[in-house]
N, C-alpha and C positions, 0 to 999 in steps of 0.2 A: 382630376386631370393628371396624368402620368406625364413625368418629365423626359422624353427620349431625350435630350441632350444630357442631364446627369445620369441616365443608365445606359450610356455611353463607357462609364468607367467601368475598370477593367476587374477582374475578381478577385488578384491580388491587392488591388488600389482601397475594395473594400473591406478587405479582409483586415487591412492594413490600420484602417479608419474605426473600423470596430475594435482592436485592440486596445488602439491608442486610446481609447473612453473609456478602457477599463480600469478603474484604478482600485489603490488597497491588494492586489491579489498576491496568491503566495508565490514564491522562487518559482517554485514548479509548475504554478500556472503559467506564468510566465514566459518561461522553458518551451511550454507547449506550445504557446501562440508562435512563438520563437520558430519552433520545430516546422507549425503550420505554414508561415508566412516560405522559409525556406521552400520548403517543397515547392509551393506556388509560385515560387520564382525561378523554379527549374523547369514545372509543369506549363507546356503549350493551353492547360488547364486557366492558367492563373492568369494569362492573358486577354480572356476570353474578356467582349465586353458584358456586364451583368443580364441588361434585356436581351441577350441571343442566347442567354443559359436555360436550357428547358427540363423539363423532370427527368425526361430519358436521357440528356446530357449530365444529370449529376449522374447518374446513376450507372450512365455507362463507363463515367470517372471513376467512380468507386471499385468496380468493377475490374476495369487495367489496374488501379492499384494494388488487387489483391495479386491477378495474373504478374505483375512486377515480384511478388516478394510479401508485397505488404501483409501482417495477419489482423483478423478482425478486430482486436483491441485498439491497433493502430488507427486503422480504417475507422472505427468506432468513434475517436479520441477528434480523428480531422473532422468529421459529420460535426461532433460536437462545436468545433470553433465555426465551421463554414452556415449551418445552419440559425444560429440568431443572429452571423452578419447580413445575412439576409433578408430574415427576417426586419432587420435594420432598414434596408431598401424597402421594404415594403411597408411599413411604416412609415417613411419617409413620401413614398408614391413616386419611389424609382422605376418601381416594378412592381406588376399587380400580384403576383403568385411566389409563393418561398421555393425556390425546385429541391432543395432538400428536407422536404416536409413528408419525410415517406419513412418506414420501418424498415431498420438495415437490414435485418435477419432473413427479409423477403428479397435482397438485394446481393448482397455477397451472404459465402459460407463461414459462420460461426466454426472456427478454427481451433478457439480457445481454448487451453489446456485448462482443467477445472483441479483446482489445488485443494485434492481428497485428504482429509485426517487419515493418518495411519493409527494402528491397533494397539493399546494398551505393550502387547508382547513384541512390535517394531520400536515401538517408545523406550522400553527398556533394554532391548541390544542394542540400540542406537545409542544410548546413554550411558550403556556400559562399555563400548568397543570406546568411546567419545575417553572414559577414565581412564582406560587399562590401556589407549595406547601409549606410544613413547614420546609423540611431540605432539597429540590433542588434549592431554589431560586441563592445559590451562584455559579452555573455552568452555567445557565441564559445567563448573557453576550460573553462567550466563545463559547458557543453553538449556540447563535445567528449568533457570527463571520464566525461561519464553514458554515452556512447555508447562509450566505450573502456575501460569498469571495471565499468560492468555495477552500478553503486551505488545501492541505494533513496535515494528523494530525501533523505527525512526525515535516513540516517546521513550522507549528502552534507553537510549541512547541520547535523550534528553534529557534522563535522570538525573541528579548530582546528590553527593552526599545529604544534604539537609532535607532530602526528599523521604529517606528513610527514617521508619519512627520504632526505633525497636522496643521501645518501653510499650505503645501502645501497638506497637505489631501489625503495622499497618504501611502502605506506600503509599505517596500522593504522587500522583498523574496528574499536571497542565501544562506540558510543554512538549513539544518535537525539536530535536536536532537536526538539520539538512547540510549538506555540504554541494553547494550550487558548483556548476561545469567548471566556471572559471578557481574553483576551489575555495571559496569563500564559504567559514561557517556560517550560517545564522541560526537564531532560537524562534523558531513561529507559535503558536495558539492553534490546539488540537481544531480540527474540522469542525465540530459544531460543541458547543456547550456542556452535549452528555459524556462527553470525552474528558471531563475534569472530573477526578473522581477519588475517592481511596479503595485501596486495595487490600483486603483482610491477606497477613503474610502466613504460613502456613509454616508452622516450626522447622521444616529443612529447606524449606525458599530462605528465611531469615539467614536462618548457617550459610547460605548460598553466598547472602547479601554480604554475611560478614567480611567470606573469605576474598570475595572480590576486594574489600576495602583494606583487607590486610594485606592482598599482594597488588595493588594497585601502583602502576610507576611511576616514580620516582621521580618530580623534574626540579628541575633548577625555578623554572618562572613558571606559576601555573596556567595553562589556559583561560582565556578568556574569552566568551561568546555576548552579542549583544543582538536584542530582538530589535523588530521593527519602533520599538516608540524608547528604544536606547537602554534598558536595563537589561545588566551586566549578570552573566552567570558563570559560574567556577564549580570546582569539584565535580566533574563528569567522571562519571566512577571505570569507564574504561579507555585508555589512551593508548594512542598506536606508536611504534617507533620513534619518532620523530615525537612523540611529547603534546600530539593533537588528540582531539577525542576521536575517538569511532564513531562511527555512520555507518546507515544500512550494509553499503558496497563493501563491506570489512565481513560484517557478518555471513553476508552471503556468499563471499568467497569462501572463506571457512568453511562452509556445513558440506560448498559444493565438493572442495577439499578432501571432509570427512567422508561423504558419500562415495565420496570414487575409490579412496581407501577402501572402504569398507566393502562395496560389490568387488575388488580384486582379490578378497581374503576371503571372500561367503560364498558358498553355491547359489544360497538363497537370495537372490540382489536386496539391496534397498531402496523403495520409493525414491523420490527426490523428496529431501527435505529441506526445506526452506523456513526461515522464521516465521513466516507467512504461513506455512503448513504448521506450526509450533502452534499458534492463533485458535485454527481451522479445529488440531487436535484437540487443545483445551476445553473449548467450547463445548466440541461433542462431547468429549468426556465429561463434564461438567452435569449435559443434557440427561447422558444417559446414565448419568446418578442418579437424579431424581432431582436436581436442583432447581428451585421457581425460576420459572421463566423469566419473572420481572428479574428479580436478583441476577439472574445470571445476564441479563441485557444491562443491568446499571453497572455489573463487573467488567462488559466486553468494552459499555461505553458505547453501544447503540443507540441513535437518539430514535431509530423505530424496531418494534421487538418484532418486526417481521423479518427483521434482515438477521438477528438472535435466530429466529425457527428456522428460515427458509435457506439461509446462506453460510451459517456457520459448521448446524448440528447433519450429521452425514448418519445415516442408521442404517442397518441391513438387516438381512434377514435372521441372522442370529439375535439381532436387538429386538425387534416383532416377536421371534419366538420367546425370548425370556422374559418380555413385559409382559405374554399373553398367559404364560405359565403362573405370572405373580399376580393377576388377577384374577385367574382362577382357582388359585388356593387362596386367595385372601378370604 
């Protein structure tokens, strides 16, 4: 029996309800529902009560959201929250049907800039214009690291001193750095398990590692960050002005920084590089060494080696040609 008097409430009301049950999640999740609930409380959307929402009504929501502004990712991220609160009513026998139970891609247009590895010979003008200018050379080393360890920025940036093991040559990866809207550090727990790992250092990554530690600033009282269950972490190997650690939002200002430097002095532009394209590079580079698949999925920290093949490694037509050659003279 369907309750019409509880699917009476409203879709913000549910949205709102589903949140609230969520518990344990990261900042960022957080943020999102945050982000969600918002909207629905501007949206004539969010109003609506649940049993008068039909399939063509999400869909035609989705839809004015992109003609607003909104891009697919966005769009993608609200589906996500709206879709198991529904799913919540119908489970509950508020409502018989989930109206976001459909494939976006069929629905709004996929917009997504797709964050391509650049070439071996962009890696290295990038990395050489990054030394030889006159106020990037101190970003040099950290930038080299992203590009040679294949590290999400955020664990980059969760790093601390005792994380590096120079004797055995290796880095330990378990933790991310965030800095939440309201500016509050915290230390969270990589996404899923395969995400804790070590990292074989590669003798000019290590030199990389030192020189950050030798010109690392200077403070009076060192930072202190503290995870969800209260232990306390120190020596975060890069700190901003102000005597805080860095987070993404630092680095990625930087690279944009160097980028736009860099297309006003070259004929030849440069991609957009992002730490995130630092990841994407590695990876392929990695690939189209010849490195096992497994190994290079337990180095990205994939917990499935599909997301290793299909999402990381980018190959073209020059990579086709010089695999097909090495198998023909072998």
């Amino acid at each position: 029996m369907i309750s019409s008097q509880n699917g009476d409430i409203t879709v913000y009301d549910l949205v709102e309800k589903y949140t609230s049950q969520r518990k344990g999640m990261r900042h960022s999740t957080q943020a999102g529902y945050k982000t969600v609930l918002n909207l629905l409380a501007k949206e004539d959307f969010g109003r609506r009560r649940i049993k008068d929402v039909r399939l063509s009504d999400a869909k035609g929501w989705l839809i004015q959201l992109q003609a607003k502004g909104k891009g697919y990712s966005t769009i993608h991220s609200i589906r996500g929250v709206l879709r198991p609160a529904f799913q919540m009513a119908v489970d509950d026998e508020l409502i018989r049907k989930n109206p976001f139970e459909f494939y976006l891609g069929t629905v709004v247009v996929n917009d997504s800039v797709t964050r391509e590895a650049i070439t071996k010979k962009q890696e290295k003008q990038y990395l050489d214009f990054v030394r030889n200018d006159r106020h990037f050379p101190r970003y040099y080393d950290t930038i080299y690291i992203l590009f040679h360890t294949g590290l999400r920025i955020p664990k980059f940036c969760g790093l601390t001193k005792d994380d590096i093991d120079f004797r055995e040559g290796r880095l330990k990866v378990e933790r991310q750095l965030h800095r939440t809207r309201d500016m509050r550090y915290i230390v969270v727990d990589t996404k899923t398990p395969s995400g804790v790992r070590y990292i074989p250092l590669t003798k000019e990554v290590a030199e990389c590692f030192r020189h950050l530690l030798e010109n690392r600033k200077k403070v009076k009282v060192e930072p202190v960050v503290s995870d969800i269950r209260g232990k306390q972490y120190h020596g975060f190997l890069c700190l901003d002005k102000n005597g805080r650690p860095m987070v993404a939002l630092h680095w990625e200002k930087y690279m944009q920084h160097i980028r736009e430097k860099y297309n006003k002095t070259h004929k030849i532009r440069m991609p957009d590089v992002t730490p995130h394209v630092c990841r994407h590079t590695f990876c392929t580079n990695m690939a189209n060494g010849g490195m096992n698949p497994k190994t290079l999925q337990y180095i990205m920290g994939h917990s499935d080696i599909n997301v290793t093949l299909n999402t990381y490694t980018h190959i073209n037509y020059e990579d086709a040609s010089r695999e097909m050659k090495k198998v023909s003279n072998a």
